[in-house]
C-alpha positions as CSV (number, residue, x, y, z in Angstrom):
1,X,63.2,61.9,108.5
2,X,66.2,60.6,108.4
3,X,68.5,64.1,108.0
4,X,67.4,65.2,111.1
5,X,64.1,67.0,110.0
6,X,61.3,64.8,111.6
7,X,61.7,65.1,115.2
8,X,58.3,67.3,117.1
9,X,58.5,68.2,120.5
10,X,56.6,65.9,121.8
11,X,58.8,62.5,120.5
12,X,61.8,65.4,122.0
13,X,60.5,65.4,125.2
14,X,60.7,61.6,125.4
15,X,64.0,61.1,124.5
16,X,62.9,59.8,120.9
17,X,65.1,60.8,118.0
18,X,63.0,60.0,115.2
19,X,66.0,60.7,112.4
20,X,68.3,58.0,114.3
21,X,65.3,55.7,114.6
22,X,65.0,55.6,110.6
23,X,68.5,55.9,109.6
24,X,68.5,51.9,110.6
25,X,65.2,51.0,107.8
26,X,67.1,53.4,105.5
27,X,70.1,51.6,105.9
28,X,68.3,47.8,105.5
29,X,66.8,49.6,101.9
30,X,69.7,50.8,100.3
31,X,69.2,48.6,97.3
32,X,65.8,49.8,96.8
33,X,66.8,54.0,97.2
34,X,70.4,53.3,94.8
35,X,67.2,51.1,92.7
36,X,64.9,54.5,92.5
37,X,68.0,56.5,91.7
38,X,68.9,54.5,88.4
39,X,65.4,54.3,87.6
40,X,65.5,57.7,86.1
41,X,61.5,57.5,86.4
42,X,60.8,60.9,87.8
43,X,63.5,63.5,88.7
44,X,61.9,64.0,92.2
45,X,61.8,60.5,93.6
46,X,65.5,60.0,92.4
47,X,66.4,63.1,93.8
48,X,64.5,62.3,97.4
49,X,66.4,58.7,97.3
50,X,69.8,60.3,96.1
51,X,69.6,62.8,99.4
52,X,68.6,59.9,101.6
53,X,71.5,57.8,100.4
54,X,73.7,61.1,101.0
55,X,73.4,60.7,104.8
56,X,73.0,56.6,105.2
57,X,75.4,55.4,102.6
58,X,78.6,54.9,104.8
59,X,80.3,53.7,101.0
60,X,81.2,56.8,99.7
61,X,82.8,56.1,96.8
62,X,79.9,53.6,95.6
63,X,77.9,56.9,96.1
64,X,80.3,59.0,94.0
65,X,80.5,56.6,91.2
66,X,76.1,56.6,91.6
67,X,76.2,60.6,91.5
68,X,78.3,60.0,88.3
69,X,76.0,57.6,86.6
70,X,73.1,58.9,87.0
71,X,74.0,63.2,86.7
72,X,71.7,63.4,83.7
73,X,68.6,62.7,85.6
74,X,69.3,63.8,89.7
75,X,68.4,67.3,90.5
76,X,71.0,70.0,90.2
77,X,71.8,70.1,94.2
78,X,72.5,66.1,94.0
79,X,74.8,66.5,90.9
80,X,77.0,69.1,92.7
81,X,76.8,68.0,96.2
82,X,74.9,70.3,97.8
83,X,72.9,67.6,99.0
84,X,75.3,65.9,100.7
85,X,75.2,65.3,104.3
86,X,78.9,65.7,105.0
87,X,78.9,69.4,102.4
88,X,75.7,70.8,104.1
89,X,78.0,72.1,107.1
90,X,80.2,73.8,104.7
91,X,77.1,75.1,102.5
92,X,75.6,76.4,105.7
93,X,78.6,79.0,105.9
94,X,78.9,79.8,102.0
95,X,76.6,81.5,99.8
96,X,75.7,78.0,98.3
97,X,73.5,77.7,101.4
């Protein structure tokens, strides 16, 4: 929801932009998605959390150093960056895509 996947038609029509409207909740739970990251209980959820983080985390670095620590257990996109919010742009135009 919060990359910009979530929005229907309908919620369109209105005006509603259901990805801004969570980035703010995402933003008040940062402790609990970098929490489910180092958790290293199941490769998915760390993974879901570490691509949240990638596009409400405005501490880049803190999510550089998080990438770092916890490579041995995110999927492969998060450990390269290919799930990063501000690489997806540049992904979208490379064969990495």
């Amino acid at each position: 929801m919060v990359a910009g996947e979530g929005t229907d038609r309908e919620s369109a029509r209105r005006g509603l932009d259901l990805p801004e409207l969570c980035q703010d909740p995402a933003v008040q739970g940062l402790w609990l998605l970098y929490r489910e990251v180092m958790s290293n209980r199941s490769l998915l959820a760390a993974g879901t959390a570490f691509e949240i983080l990638t596009v409400v985390e405005p501490d880049r670095a803190r999510l550089r150093r998080v990438r770092e620590a916890a490579a041995d257990w995110l999927p492969v996109c998060c450990r390269i960056g290919l799930c990063d919010d501000d690489l997806r742009a540049v992904s979208s135009t490379t064969d990495c895509g």
